[in-house]
C-alpha positions in Angstrom: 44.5 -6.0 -149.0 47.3 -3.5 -149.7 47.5 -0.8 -147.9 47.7 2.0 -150.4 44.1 0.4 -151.9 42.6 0.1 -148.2 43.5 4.1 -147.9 42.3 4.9 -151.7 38.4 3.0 -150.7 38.1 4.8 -147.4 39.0 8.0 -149.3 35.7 7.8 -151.5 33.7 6.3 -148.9 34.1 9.6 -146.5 33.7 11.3 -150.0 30.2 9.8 -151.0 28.9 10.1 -147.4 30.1 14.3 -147.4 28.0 14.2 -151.3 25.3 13.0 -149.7 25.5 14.9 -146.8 25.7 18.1 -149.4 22.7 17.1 -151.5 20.5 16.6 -148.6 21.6 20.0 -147.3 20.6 21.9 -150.3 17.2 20.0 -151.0 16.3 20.5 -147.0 17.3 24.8 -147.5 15.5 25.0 -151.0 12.2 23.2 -148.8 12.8 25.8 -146.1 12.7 28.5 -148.4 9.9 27.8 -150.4 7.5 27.3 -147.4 9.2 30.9 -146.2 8.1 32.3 -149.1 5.0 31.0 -149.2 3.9 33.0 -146.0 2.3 35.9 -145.9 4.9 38.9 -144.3 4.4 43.1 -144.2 6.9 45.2 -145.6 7.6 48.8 -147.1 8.7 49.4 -150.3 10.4 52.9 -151.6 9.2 53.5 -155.0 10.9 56.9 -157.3 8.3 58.9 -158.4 8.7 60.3 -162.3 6.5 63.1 -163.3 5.4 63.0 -166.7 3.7 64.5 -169.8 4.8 68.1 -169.0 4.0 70.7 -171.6 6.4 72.6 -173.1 5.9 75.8 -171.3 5.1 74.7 -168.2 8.0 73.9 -165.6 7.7 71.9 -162.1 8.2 75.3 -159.2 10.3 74.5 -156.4 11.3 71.2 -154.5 9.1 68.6 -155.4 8.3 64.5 -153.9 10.9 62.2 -155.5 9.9 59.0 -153.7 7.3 57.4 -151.4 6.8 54.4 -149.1 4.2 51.9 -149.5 3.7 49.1 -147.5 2.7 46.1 -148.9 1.2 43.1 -147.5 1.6 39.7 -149.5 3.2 36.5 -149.7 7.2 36.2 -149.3 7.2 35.3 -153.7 5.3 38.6 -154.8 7.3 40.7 -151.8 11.1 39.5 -153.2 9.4 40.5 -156.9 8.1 43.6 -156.4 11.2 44.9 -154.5 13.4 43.3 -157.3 11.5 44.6 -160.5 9.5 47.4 -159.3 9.4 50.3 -161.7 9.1 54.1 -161.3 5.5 55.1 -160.3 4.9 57.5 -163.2 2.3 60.9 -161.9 1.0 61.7 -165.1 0.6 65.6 -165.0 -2.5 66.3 -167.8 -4.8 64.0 -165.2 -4.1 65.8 -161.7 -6.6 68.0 -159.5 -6.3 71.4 -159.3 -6.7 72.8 -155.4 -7.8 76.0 -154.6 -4.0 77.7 -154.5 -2.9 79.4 -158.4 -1.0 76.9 -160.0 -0.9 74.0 -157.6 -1.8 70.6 -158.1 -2.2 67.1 -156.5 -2.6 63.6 -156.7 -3.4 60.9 -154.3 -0.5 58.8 -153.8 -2.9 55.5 -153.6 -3.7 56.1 -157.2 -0.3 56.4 -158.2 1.0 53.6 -156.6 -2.0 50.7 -157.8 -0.6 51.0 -161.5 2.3 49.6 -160.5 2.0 47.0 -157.8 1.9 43.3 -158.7 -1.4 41.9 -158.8 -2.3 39.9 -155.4 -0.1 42.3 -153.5 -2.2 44.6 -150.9 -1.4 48.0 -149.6 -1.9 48.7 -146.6 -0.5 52.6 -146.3 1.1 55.1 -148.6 3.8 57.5 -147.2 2.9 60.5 -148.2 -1.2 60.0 -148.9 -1.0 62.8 -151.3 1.7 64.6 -153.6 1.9 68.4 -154.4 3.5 70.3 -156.5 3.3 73.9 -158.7 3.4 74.1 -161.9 5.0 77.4 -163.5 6.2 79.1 -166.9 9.4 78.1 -168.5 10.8 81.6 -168.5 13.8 83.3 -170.5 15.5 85.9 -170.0 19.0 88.0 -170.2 20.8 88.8 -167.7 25.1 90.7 -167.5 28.3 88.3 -166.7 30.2 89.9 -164.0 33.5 88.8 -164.0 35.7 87.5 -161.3 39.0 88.6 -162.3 41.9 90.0 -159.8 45.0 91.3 -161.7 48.1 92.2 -160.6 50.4 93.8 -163.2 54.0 93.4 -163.7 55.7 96.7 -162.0 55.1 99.4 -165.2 52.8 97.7 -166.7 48.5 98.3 -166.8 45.5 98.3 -168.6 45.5 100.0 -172.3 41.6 99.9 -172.3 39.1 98.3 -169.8 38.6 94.4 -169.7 36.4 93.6 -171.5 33.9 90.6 -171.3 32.1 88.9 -174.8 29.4 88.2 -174.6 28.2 91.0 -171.7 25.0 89.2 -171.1 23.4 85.8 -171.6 20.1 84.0 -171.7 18.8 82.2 -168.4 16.3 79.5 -168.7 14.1 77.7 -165.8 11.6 77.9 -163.5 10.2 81.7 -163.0 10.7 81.5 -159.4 14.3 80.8 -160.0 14.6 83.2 -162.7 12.7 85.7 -161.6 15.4 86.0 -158.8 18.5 86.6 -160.9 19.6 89.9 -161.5 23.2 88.6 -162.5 25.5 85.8 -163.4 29.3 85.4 -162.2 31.9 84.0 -163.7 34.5 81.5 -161.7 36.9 83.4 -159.8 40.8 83.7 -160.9 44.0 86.0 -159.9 46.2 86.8 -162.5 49.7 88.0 -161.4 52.9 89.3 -162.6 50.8 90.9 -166.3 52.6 92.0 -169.2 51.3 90.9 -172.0 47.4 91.0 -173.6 45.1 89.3 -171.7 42.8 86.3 -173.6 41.5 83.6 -171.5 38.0 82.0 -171.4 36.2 81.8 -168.2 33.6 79.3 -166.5 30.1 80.6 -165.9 28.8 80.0 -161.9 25.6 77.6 -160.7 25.2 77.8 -157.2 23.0 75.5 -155.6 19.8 77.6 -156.6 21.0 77.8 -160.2 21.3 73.9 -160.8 17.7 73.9 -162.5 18.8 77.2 -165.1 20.2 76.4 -168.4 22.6 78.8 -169.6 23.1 80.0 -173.5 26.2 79.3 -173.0 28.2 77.9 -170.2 31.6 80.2 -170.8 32.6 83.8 -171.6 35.6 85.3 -173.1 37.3 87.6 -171.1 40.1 90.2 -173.4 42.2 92.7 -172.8 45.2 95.0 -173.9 47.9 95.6 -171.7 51.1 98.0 -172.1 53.5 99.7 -170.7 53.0 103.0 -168.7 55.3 105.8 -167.9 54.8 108.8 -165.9 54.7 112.3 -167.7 54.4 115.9 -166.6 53.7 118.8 -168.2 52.6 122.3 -167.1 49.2 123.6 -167.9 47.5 127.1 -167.9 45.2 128.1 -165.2 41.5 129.2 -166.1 39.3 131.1 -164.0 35.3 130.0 -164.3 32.1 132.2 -163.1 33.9 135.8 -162.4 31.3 138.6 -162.0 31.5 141.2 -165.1 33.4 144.0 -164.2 35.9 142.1 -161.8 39.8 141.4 -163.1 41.4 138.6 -161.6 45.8 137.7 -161.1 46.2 134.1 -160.2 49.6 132.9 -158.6 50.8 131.1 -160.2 49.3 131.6 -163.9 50.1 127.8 -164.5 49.7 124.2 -162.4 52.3 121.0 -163.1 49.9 118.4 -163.9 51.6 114.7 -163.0 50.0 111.7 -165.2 50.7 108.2 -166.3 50.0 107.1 -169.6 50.8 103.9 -171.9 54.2 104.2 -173.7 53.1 104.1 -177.3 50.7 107.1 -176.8 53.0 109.0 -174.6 54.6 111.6 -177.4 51.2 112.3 -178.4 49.8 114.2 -175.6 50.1 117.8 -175.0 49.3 120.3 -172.6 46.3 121.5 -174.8 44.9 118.4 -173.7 44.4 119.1 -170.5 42.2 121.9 -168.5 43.0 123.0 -165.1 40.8 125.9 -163.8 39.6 127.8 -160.9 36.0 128.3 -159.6 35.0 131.8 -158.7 31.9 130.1 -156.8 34.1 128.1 -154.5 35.5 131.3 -152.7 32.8 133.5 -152.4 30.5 132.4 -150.0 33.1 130.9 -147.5 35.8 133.9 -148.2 38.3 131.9 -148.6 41.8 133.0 -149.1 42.9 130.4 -151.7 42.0 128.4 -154.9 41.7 124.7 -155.4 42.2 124.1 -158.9 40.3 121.4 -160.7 40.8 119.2 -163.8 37.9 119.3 -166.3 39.6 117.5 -168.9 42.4 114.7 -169.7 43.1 112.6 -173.0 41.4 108.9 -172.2 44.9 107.7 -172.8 46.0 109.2 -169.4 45.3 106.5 -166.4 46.4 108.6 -163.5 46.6 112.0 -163.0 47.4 114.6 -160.1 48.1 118.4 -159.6 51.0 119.3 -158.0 49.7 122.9 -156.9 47.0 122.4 -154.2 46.8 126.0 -153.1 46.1 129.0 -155.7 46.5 132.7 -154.6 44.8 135.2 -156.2 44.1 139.0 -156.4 41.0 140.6 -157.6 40.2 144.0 -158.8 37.5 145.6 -159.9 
């Protein structure tokens, strides 16, 4: 016989035997299988717990029991089928007991679990025996947005008017324990530098940890703002003497105080000296004696940012 034909019938003789080999393998591991499953074994199971039929004003307080273990006892068929199609074990809240704490409830986990283990499976232990949880009002509320902001201005450059932040408060929504504890809601934090122009931006609202379970009107605020040039202005202002005794005549030195301010550009021409008042308290010397006035500013246009008075010390001569 050739030799290239004596080569090809060995070939598919090792071939067949290795097929046979294979099928005998696979028939011999489905047999051990099926007499593995077949037996009886012990296991635990984690089931998710879903709480359901929860009225519209009533909220789940707190932390509450998301899973539990069971352990089951049954044949090796039902255990890879409960632990491949098991469902959520649903705690239907209008059939729980009430115990003797307001607003807390229970249900025995036993009870739970049966309504959803395969027939001919046993249970042997449920981990925990029973589940608690409070049940609370859905509460609303309103509550201000503080915001986060840090600005730095371009050198000459400030705030026309005060930030401003739309809308100033929202609604809260959630559990009353968790609402109950807000006073406040922040917005995410940002640093703005080098400012010269209006500020418009829109800004995240904050959930902490705690605040996960709170639903927010809205989840961002506006945050505005006019910004302008400033310049530094002085002008000198008339001194004027508060609370003198009838009968008394008072000389101040000097009559008049330089008042230092900074104001925005475009309302710098409009401010005068009539705008501000600079006076001297008769009160302030006449318990302690003193020797000297300090002059106060009672009023400045709401234009004017900063403000200082040169003069610190104010001599004076009374007569009567």
């Amino acid at each position: 016989m050739p030799q290239g034909i004596q080569s090809f019938f060995a070939e598919m003789f090792k071939r067949k035997k290795f097929n046979v080999f294979l099928l005998f393998f696979i028939i011999s591991f489905v047999v051990w299988t099926l007499v593995k499953l077949s037996n009886t074994y012990t296991d635990t199971i984690t089931m998710t717990v879903a709480y359901t039929n929860l009225s519209e004003d009533k909220i789940l307080l707190g932390s509450k029991k998301s899973t539990l273990e069971a352990q089951i006892k049954t044949t090796g068929f039902r255990m890879l089928r409960q632990k491949l199609f098991q469902k959520e074990i649903e705690v239907d809240l209008e059939n729980v007991f009430k115990t003797n704490t307001d607003n807390t409830f229970y249900v025995l986990s036993d009870a739970a679990v049966n309504k959803h283990i395969y027939q001919d499976i046993e249970i042997l232990k449920v981990s925990p025996d029973t589940l608690f949880f409070t049940l609370g009002k859905n509460k609303t509320k309103r509550v201000p947005v503080i915001h986060q902001l840090a600005l730095e201005f371009e050198k000459g450059y400030n705030l026309y008017d005060s930030l401003q932040i739309e809308p100033k408060e929202i609604e809260i929504s959630g559990p009353e324990d968790v609402v109950d504890g807000v006073k406040v809601v922040f917005t995410e934090i940002k640093q703005l530098e080098k400012i010269s122009n209006n500020i418009d931006l829109e800004l995240k609202l904050l959930k902490n940890d705690s605040l996960k379970r709170l639903s927010y009107s809205q989840e961002t605020v506006s945050a505005t703002a006019k910004v302008d040039k400033f310049t530094e202005g002085k002008l000198s202002v008339p001194l004027q003497v508060r609370n003198l005794p009838q009968g008394f005549s008072i000389k101040l030195f000097p009559k008049e105080v330089m008042v230092t301010y900074t104001a925005n550009v475009s309302d710098f021409n409009t401010i005068t000296q009539n705008d501000f008042t600079v006076y001297c308290d008769y009160n302030d010397i006449k318990n302690n004696k003193a020797s000297f006035f300090i002059p106060k500013l009672a009023k400045y246009p709401e234009t004017v940012k900063m403000y200082r008075i040169e003069n610190k010390k104010i001599n004076f001569l009374i007569k009567k």
